[in-house]
VOGU-3710 file (C-alpha; in Angstrom, 3 decimals, decimal comma):
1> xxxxxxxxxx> 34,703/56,071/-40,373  36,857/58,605/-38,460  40,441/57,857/-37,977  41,533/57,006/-34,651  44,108/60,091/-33,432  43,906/60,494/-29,698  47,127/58,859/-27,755  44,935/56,203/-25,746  43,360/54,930/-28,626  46,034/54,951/-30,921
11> xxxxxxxxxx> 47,840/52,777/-28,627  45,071/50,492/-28,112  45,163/49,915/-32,221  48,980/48,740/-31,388  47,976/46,658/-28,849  44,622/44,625/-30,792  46,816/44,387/-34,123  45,062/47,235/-36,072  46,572/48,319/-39,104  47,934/52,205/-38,177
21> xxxxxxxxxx> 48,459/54,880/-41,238  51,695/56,795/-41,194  49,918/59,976/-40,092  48,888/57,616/-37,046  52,224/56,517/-36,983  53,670/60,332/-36,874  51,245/61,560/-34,439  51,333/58,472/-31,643  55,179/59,020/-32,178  54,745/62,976/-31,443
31> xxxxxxxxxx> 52,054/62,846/-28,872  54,222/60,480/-26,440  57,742/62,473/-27,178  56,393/66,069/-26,423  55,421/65,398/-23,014  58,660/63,687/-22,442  61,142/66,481/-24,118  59,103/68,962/-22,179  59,894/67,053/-18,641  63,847/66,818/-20,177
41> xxxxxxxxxx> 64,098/70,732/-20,920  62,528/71,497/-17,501  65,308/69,937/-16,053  67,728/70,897/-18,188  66,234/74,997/-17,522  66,634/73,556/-13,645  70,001/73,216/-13,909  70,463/76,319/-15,451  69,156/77,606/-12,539  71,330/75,355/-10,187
51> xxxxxxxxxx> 74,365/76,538/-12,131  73,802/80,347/-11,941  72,974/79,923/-8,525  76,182/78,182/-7,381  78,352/79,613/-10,567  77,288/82,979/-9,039  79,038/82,079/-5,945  82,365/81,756/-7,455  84,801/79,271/-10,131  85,381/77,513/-6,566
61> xxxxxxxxxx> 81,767/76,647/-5,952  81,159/75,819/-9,622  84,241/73,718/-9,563  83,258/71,595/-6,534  80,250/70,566/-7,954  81,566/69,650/-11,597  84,295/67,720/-10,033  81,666/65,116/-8,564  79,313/65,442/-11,604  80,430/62,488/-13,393
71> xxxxxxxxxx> 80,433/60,254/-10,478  76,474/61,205/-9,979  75,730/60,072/-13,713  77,176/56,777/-12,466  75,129/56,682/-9,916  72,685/57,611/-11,626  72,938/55,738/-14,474  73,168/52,461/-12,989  70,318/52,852/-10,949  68,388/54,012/-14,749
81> xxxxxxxxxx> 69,423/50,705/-15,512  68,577/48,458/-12,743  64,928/50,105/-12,977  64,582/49,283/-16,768  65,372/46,053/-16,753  61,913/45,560/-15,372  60,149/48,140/-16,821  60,710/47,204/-20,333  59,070/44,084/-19,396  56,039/45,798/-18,280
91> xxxxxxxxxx> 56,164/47,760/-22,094  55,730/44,073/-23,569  53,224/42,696/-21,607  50,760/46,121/-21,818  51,625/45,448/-25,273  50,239/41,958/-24,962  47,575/42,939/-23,085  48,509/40,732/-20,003  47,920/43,269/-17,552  48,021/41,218/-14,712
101> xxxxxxxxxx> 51,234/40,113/-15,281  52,805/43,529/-15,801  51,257/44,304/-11,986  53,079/41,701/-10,594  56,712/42,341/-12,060  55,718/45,760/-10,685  55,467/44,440/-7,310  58,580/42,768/-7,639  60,493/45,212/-8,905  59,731/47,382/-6,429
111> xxxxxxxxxx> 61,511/44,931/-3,690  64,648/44,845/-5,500  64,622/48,252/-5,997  64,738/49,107/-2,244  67,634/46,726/-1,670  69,030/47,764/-4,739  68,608/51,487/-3,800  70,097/50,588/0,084  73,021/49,340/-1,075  73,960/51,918/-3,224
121> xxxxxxxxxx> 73,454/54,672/-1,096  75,462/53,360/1,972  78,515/52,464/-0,382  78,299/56,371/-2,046  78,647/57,618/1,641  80,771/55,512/2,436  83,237/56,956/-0,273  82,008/60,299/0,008  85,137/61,848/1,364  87,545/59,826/-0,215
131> xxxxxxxxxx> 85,894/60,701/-3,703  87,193/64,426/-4,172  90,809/63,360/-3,338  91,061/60,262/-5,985  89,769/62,789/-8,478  92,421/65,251/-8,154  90,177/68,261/-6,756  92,373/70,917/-5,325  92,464/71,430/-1,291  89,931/74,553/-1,591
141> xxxxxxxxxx> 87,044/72,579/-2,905  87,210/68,885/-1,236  85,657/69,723/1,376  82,500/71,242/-0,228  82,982/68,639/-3,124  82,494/65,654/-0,282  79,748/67,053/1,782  77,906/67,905/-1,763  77,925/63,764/-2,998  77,612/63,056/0,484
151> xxxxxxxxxx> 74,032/64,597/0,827  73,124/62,848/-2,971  74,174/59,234/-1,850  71,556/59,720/1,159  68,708/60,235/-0,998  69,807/57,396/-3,476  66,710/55,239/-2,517  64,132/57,621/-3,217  65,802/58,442/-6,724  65,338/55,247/-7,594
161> xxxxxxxxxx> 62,120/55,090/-6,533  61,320/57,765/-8,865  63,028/56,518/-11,861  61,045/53,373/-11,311  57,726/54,849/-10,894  58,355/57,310/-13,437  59,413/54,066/-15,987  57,069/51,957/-15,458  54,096/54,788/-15,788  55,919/55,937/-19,722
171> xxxxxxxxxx> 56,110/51,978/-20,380  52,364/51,845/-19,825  52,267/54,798/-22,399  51,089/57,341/-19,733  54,072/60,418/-20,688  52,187/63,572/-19,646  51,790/62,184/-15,342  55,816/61,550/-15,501  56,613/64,545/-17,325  54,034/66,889/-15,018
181> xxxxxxxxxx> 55,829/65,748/-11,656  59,677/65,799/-13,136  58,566/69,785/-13,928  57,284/69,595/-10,722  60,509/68,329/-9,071  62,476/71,174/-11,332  60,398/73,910/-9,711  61,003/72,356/-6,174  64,894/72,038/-6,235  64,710/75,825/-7,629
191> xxxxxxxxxx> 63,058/77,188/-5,087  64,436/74,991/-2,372  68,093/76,057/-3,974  66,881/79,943/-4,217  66,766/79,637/-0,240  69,180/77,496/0,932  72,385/77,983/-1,297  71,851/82,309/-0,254  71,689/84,128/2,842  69,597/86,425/3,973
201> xxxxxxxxxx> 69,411/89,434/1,327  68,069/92,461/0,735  66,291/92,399/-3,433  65,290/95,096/-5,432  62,557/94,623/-7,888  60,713/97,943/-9,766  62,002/100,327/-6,762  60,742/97,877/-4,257  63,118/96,906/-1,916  62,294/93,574/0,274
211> xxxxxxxxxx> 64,224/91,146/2,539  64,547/87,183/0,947  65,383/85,002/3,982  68,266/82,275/2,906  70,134/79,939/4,991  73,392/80,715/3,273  74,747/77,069/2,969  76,297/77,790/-0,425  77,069/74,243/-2,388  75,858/72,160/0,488
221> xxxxxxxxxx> 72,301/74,503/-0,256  72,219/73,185/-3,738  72,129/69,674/-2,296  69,900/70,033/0,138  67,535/71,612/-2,354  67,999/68,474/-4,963  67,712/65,941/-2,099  64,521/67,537/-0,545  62,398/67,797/-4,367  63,523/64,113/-4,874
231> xxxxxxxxxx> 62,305/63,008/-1,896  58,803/65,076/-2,338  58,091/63,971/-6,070  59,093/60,443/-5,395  56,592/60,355/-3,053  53,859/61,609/-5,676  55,051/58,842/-8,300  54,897/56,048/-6,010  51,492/57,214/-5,255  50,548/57,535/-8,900
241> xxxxxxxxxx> 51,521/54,509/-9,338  50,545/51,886/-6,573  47,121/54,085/-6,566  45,608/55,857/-9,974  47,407/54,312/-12,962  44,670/52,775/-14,761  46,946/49,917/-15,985  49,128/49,211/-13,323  47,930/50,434/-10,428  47,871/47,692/-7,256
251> xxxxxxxxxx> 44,825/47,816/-5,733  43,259/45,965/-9,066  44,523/42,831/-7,557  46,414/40,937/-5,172  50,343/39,267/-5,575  53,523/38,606/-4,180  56,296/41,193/-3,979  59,184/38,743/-3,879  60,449/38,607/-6,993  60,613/35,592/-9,194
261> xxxxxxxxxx> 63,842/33,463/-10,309  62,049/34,638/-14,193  61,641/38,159/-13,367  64,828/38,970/-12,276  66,426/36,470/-15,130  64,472/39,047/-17,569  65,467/41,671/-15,346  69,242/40,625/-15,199  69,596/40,042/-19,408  68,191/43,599/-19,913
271> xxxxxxxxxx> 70,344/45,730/-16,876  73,167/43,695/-16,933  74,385/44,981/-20,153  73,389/48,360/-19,465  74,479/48,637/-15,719  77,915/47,601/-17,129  78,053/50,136/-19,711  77,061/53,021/-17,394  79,702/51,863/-15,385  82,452/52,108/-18,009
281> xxxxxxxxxx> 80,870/54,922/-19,663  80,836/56,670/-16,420  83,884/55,856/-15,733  85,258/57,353/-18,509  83,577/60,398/-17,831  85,523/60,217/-14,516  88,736/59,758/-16,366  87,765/62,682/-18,192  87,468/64,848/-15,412  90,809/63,674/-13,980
291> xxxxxxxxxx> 92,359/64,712/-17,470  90,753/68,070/-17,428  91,461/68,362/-13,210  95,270/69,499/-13,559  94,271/71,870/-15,949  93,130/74,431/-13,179  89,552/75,067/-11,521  89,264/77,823/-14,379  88,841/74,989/-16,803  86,923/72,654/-14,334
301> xxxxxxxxxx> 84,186/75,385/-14,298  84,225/75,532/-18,184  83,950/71,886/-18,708  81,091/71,741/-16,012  78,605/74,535/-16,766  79,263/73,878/-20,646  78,295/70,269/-20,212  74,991/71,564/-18,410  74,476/74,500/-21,181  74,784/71,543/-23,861
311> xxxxxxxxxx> 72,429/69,488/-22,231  69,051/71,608/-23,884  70,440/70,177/-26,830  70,530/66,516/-26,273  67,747/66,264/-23,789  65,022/66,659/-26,340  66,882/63,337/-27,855  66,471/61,150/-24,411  62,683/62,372/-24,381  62,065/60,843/-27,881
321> xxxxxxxxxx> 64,350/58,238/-26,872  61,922/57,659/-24,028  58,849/57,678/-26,107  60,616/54,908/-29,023  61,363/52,514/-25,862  57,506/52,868/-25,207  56,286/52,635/-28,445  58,970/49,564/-29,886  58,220/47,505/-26,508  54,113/47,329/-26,958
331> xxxxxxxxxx> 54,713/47,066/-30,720  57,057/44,314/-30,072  54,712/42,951/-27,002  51,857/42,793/-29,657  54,388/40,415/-32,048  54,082/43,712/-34,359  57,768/43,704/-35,316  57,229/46,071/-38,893  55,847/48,353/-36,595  58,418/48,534/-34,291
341> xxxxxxxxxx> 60,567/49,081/-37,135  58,799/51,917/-38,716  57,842/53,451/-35,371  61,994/53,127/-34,887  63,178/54,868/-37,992  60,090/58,080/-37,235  61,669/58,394/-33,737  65,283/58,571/-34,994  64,819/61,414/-37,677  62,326/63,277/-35,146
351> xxxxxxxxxx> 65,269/63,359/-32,627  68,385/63,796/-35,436  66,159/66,767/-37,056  65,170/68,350/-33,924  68,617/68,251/-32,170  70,536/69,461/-35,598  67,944/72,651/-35,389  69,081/72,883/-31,694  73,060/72,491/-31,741  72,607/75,509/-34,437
361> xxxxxxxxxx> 70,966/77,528/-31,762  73,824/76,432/-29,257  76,805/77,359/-31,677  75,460/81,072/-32,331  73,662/81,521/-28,732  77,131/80,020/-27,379  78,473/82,982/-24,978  74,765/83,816/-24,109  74,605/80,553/-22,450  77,504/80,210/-20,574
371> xxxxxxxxxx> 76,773/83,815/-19,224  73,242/83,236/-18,061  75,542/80,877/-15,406  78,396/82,303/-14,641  79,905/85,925/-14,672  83,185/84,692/-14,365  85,206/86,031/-17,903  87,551/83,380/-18,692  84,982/80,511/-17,847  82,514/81,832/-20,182
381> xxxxxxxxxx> 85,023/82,398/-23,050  86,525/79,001/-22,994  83,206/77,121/-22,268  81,729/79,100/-25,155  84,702/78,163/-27,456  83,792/74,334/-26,756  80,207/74,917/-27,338  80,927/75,643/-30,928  83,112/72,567/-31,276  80,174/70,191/-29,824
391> xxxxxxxxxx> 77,453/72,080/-31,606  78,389/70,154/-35,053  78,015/66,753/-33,434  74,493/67,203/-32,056  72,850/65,073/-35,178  74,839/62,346/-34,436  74,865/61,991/-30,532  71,067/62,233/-31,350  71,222/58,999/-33,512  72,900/57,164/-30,567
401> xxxxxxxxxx> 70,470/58,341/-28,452  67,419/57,653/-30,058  68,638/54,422/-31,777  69,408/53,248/-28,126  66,433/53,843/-26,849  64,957/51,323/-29,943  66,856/48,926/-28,437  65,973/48,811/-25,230  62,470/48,827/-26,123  63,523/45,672/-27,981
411> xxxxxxxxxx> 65,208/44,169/-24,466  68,129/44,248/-26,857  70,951/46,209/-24,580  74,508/43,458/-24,893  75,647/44,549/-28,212  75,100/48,114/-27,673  76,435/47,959/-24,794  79,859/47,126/-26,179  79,177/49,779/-29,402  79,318/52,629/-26,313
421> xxxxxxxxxx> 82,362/51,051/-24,351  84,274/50,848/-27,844  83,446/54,000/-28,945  84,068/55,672/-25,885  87,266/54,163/-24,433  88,740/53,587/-27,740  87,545/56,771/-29,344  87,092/59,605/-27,129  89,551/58,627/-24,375  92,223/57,541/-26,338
431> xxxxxxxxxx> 92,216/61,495/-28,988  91,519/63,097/-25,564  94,669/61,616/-23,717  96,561/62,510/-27,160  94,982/66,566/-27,589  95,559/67,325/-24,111  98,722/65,792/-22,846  100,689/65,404/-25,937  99,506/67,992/-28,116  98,749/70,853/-25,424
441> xxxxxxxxxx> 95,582/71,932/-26,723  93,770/72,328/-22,919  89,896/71,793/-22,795  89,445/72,594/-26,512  91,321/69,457/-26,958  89,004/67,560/-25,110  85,685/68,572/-26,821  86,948/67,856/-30,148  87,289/64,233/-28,379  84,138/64,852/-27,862
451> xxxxxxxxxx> 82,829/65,602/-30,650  84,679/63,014/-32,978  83,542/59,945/-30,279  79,833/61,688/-30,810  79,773/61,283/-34,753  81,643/58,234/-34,689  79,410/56,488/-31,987  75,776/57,679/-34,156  77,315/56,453/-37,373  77,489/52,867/-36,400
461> xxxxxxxxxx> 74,613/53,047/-33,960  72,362/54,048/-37,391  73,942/51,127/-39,218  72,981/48,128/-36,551  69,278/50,024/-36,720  69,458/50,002/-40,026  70,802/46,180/-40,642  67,745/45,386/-37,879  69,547/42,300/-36,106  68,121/44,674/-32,953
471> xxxxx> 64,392/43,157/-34,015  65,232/39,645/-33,595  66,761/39,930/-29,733  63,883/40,659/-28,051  62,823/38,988/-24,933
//
């Protein structure tokens, strides 16, 4: 009899309690992840477009953005978590084939989301000019700064809407549809950027001279660009969704779209934990910036465009990361909890081995990054100097990530919730405050923060996978 190797099938064995091989194992595990890191490094080569674009502008521009970058991971990271708390439900009931069910907390979900998504959107403009100022920005870049989270807040909803859509789909174990349209949204918001940041221009390619048109809006471009490719492939996911996915789409049956005092229980135990950690994680990522702020817009630009040239290393890790949530959920929605276990450990060393191969890349490629974004000397010198710090964490940082995503597969988010928050406020924070202010060491003092926080945080976050207490919180 021929073994079983395509993706649809080999989920279907999870799902009907067959007994999978560890080649099975190794290629289910592969097959879901590669679409998924290929939709992460898309967006990670978009924002090395984003970041030439604007970092071509000037340390100004580049500085105006990064000083508002860590309050759109907030953002964005609690509304990630809002949207999972009901799609890893969906993940366990595909996984016990009670399709019907999953359909309905999909209807539901997608109520709360748009008050959810409302909400946070009017309170981001509402702080949208007071934001720059409480970080410390300096006078030249507030105003751009503002009008920059201003235009993200307004298109809040339909990122959510997106992240929802684009969950749910992965939980089902459809990867490649997600991943196309998140490349899809990449290419938008470059060529949106490419002619809204510039202005009108005369380009020379093989002898050829031609005129690109542009509407010169600088930072407020790159924006407008982002907004308008969210809004677009949000509307393609939702479709997707309500319409063609062969498991959850809505027109296979009728239900209600208020949600129920049990989904949003299940919702609640799931997000709560992680909306809170986003929130203090983010946080301290603001408190980070704040440190680094008084240290000039020189070093603002560094910290920025080198967290964006470190991001193709640890992006790969949140697409396996994606693919373990998937793949631990059904197991764990089948009551197949030595599968979950094994596909657990196969995800981790695929994203620890695959991110160690990449922060090598980053700490000899270092200076080639940070120049493909900027041609601004002293920003690519320092940011490349912190690059080589960060590249020796990458292993580690790819544990946490990775082993995280285990857990939420597993609905199991409280205690690693507080594993983060300790690790980051009383790790990285605290040796930050002390490198910088006490010692003098500048930005360098902050990646080895960094750094340490990174190999500290995966060490422990491998021991709780490994001790398994993870297994037995599942909803």
């Amino acid at each position: 009899m021929a073994q079983v190797s395509s993706k649809d099938g080999l989920l279907a064995m999870i799902r009907n309690g067959e007994t999978m091989s560890l080649r099975q194992q190794l290629l289910l595990t592969a097959q879901l992840s590669m679409p998924a890191i290929m939709a992460q490094l898309s967006s990670i080569v978009m924002q090395y477009i984003d970041a030439s674009m604007v970092g071509s502008l000037g340390a100004n521009e580049a500085a105006s953005i990064g000083l508002v970058s860590t309050t759109l991971w907030l953002f964005g990271g609690i509304s990630g978590a809002f949207c999972t708390g009901f799609s890893v439900q969906v993940a366990h009931l595909i996984g016990a084939k009670k399709n019907v069910e999953a359909r309905n907390i999909v209807r539901q979900s997608m109520t709360a989301c748009l008050v959810f998504g409302l909400f946070l959107s009017l309170f981001g403009i509402g702080i949208s000019s007071y934001l720059p100022v409480w970080l410390g920005g300096n006078e030249e870049i507030i105003m751009s700064s503002s009008t920059y989270f201003l235009i993200f807040s307004s298109c809040l909803p339909f990122l959510i809407f997106n992240i929802l859509a684009s969950g749910m789909i992965r939980c089902s174990g459809n990867m490649r549809i997600p991943s196309l349209l998140n490349i899809l949204m990449c290419v938008l918001d470059v060529i949106f950027n490419f002619l809204l940041i510039f202005p009108t221009r005369s380009v020379t390619v093989c002898d050829y001279a031609f005129t690109v048109h542009g509407a010169g809006l600088g930072v407020t471009g790159a924006a407008l660009g982002t907004a308008i490719a969210v809004v677009i492939v949000c509307m393609f996911m939702m479709h997707y969704l309500v319409f063609r996915s062969r498991e959850l789409k809505l027109t296979l049956d009728s239900g209600s779209f208020i949600p129920t005092k049990e989904c949003l229980h299940k919702a609640v135990k799931i997000s709560l934990p992680m909306g809170i950690q986003q929130f203090v994680m983010s946080s301290a990522h603001i408190l980070t910036t704040v440190i680094v702020a008084p240290l000039g817009n020189v070093s603002i630009a560094a910290n920025s465009l080198a967290i964006t040239a470190e991001s193709l290393c640890y992006m790969p890790g949140y697409g396996i990361a994606d693919a373990a949530t998937t793949l631990v959920g059904q197991s764990l929605g089948a009551g197949r909890r030595y599968l979950a276990r094994h596909f657990a450990y196969i995800s981790v060393f695929l994203g620890m081995a695959l991110m160690g191969c990449m922060g090598v890349l980053m700490f000899i490629a270092s200076e080639g990054m940070m120049s493909m974004m900027t041609n601004v000397q002293t920003v690519i010198d320092l940011g490349s100097s912190v690059l080589r710090i960060e590249a020796f964490a990458e292993p580690f940082f790819a544990a946490a990530i990775v082993t995280y995503g285990v857990f939420v597969g597993a609905g199991d988010t409280k205690t690693p919730c507080w594993m983060n928050i300790m690790s980051m406020w009383g790790v990285r924070l605290t040796l930050a405050w002390l490198l910088v202010n006490v010692f003098g060491i500048g930005l360098m003092g902050m990646w080895i923060a960094m750094a340490t926080e990174l190999c500290f945080r995966g060490t422990i976050f491998l021991l709780r996978m490994w001790r398994g207490g993870w297994i037995k919180n599942n909803i």
